[in-house]
C-alpha positions, 0 to 999 in steps of 0.5 A: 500500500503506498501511502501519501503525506497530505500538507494542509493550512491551519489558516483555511484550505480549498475543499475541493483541492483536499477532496478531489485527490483524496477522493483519487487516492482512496479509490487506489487503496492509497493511505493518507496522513494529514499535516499541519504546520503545528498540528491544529485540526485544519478547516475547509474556507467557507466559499469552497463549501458554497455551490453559490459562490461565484469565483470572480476572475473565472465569473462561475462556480468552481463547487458544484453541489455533490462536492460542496457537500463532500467538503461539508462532510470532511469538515464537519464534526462527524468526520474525524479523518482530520482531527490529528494531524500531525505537528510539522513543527514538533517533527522537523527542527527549526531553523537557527538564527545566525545571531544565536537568538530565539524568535522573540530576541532572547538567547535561544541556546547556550551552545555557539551558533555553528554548533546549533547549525550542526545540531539543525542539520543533524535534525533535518537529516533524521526528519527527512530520513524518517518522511521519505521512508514512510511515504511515497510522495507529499501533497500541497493543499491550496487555497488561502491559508497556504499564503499563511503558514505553508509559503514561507515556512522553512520548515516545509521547505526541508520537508520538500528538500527530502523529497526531492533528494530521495526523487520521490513525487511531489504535488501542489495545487494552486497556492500550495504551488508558491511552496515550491517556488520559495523552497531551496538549499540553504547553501544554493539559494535556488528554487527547486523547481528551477529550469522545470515546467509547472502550472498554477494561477494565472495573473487572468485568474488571480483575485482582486479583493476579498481574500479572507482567511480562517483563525486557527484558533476556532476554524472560523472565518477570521474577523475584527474586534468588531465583528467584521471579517479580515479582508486581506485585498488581493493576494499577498503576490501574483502565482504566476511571477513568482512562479515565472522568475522561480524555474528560470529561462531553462524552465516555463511556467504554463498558465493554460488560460481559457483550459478547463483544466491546468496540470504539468508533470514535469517529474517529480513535480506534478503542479495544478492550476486550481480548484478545477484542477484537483482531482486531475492532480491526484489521478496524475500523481498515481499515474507518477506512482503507478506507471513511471509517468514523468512528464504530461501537459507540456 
């Protein structure tokens, strides 16, 4: 049974990008195993559970009512599938500053900072070890959330890093794809996904407004003191630049605009577009794992 580590926000995912591939991955017999960055219980954004939500950029619905309610499901109660994720924070290490303090300025360990550098090493390598052993390949949700607490985390990124070292598959729907432009080698500096080909949203597909986001906390809609929710504007970057500038002149970044559907394998990557994209995804992933499939869409 091969079995596929699925990483998710705290601060809000797309139902469908959850659902679609996990739906997928079931169907073969996959086992699955949810993480969070600290091991909170991750809820599905309101709009991906609502078949009247019109996506704006798009000017439809991207949920039809059998997949709003599959989103409802999972993210209700009555589910338990997501209710112990596991803690990305309390499995790999954090990386040290160079200066020896914590987060919050104070001394973060009695040891030199090369010896905390070494001990980080150390650490990731056993992590990463212990995460390609036990899965076959990794998962990035999109929506919202991502752009939270999955993007910039470098603790996701280490988590990538040993994927890719160990040449197992890694897959990411739409913002989930940011992740792979900011992962990189520490003494590189250079995205993971340079000179490859990947898709995610286009700038014609991007929001203007409205974005929103859940309080990890509750699982609810994040709002002010006063009752209203937190409009974030636009995304906080456009996909498709950082994605562009991320895989360099050797790669290509394909937006596939006015396609239905957007997905590129370009081994061991296998990125999606959006929402429509998901179970695609999945089924692409199992095509990488079952078949040898290493490039499709480009």
């Amino acid at each position: 049974m091969k079995k596929i580590l699925i990483v998710v926000s705290e601060w809000g995912f797309w139902g469908e990008e959850l659902v679609g591939p996990l739906d997928v991955f079931e169907a073969q017999g996959y086992a699955t195993t949810f993480l969070t960055p600290t091991g909170r219980r991750p809820h599905a954004l309101p709009p991906s559970m609502d078949p009247a939500f019109i996506d704006p950029p798009l000017g439809k619905s991207v949920t039809d009512a059998a997949m709003a309610e599959k989103v409802r499901r999972i993210d209700s109660s009555d589910d338990t599938r997501l209710d112990r994720p596991r803690t990305l924070a309390g499995w790999f290490p954090e990386r040290p500053y160079w200066s020896g303090l914590d987060a919050g300025g104070q001394a973060s360990d009695e040891r030199p900072v090369l010896r905390q550098w070494e001990a980080y090493y150390a650490a990731r390598a056993r992590a990463q070890a212990e995460a390609v052993a036990e899965f076959d390949a990794v998962l990035l949700v999109g929506g919202s959330g991502p752009m939270m607490d999955m993007v910039n985390n470098y603790r996701v990124h280490d988590l990538l890093l040993g994927f890719l070292d160990a040449d197992k598959p890694i897959a990411a729907e739409c913002y989930g794809v940011a992740c792979l432009a900011q992962a990189r080698d520490y003494g590189i500096r250079k995205s993971i996904i340079s000179g490859k080909h990947v898709t995610g949203h286009a700038v014609e597909y991007d929001y203007r407004d409205n974005t929103g986001v859940l309080d990890p906390r509750t699982g609810a809609l994040l709002t002010r003191a006063d009752g209203e929710w937190v409009n974030l504007g636009p995304p906080f970057y456009t996909l498709e630049y950082i994605l562009r500038d991320a895989v360099g002149p050797e790669g290509q970044f394909h937006g596939n605009v006015g396609h239905v559907t957007s997905v590129i394998v370009d081994y061991p990557f296998v990125t999606g577009r959006s929402t429509p994209d998901s179970t695609l995804t999945g089924e692409k992933l199992v095509a990488v794992l079952e078949h040898g499939l290493r490039r499709f869409g480009w």
